[in-house]
C-alpha positions, 0 to 999 in steps of 0.5 A, spaced: 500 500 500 505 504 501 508 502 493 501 505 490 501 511 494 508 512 494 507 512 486 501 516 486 505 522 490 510 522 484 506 521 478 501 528 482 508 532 483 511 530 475 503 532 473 505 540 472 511 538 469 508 533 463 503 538 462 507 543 460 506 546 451 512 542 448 518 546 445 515 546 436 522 546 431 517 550 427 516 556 431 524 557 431 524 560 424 520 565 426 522 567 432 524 573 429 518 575 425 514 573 432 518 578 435 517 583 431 509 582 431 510 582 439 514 589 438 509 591 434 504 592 438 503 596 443 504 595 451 500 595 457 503 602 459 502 605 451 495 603 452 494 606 458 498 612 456 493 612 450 487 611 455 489 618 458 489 621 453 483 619 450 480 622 457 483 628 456 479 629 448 473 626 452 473 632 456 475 637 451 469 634 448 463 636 454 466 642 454 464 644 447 460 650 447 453 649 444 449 654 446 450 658 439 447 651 436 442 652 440 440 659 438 440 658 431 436 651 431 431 655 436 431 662 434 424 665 438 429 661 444 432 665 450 438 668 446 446 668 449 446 661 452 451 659 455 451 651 455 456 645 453 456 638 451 457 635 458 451 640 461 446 636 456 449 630 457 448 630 465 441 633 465 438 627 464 444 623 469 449 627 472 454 622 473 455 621 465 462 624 465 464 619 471 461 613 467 465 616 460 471 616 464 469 608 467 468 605 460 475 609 457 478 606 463 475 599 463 476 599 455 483 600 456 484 594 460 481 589 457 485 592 450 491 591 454 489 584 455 487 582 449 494 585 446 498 580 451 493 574 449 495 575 442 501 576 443 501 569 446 496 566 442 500 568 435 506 563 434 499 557 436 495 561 430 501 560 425 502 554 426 495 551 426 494 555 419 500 552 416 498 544 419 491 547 415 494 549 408 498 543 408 493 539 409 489 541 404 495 541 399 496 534 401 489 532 399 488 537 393 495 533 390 492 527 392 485 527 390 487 529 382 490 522 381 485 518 383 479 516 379 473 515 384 466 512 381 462 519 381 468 521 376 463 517 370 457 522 372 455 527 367 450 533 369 444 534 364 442 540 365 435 537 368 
């Protein structure tokens, strides 16, 4: 009984171990090309960077003066207001600008997730495609060679 529960703490220690992805030969040859397409993406620190600044702009935005568009649409209104983008937006809510910058921040952080996964999910991808096209030319090279018993068939048109 020791023996079997011996062999069962081993073989749940080496578990993580035999789990672990299998280094592919094939991802060697584009190691370089992998790098440059991870370098090409922005970072987590560029995207917040660019979440910022997007912030900034939205801000710009709600402090759009509109009140001359108002008076032009409604000429027979009171003349001379004085309104922006961000007092119509949080007359019917008046957390509307908090919400902007939540969904910006919220934004940010799930594209800067993605961009790690897929920078992790790239070489995986790649691969899968190429296995594909082989596959596919395999079948396509052999398939022009054989005769099957729908080869006889002729459409008639009716």
């Amino acid at each position: 009984m020791r023996k079997l529960i011996l062999a069962a703490s081993l073989l749940a220690i080496a578990a993580p171990v035999a789990a672990q992805p299998r280094h592919d030969p094939r991802d060697d040859r584009y190691d370089a090309r992998d790098a440059e397409l991870r370098r090409s993406i922005p970072s987590a620190y560029e995207i917040d960077r660019i979440g910022a600044m997007l912030a900034r702009v939205t801000d710009a935005l709600m402090d759009v003066d509109v009140g001359p568009v108002a008076d032009a649409i409604d000429p027979y209104g009171p003349r001379g207001r004085r309104e922006t983008l961000g007092d119509l937006a949080s007359r019917d809510d008046p957390y509307a600008r908090e919400r902007m910058h939540d969904e910006i921040r919220a934004t940010t952080r799930g594209l800067g997730a993605a961009t790690r996964e897929v920078t992790i999910v790239t070489p995986i991808i790649r691969r899968s495609i190429e296995d594909s096209a082989r596959r596919i030319d395999e079948a396509l090279r052999d398939g022009r060679y054989r005769r099957g018993r729908y080869d006889d068939y002729r459409y008639d048109g009716r």
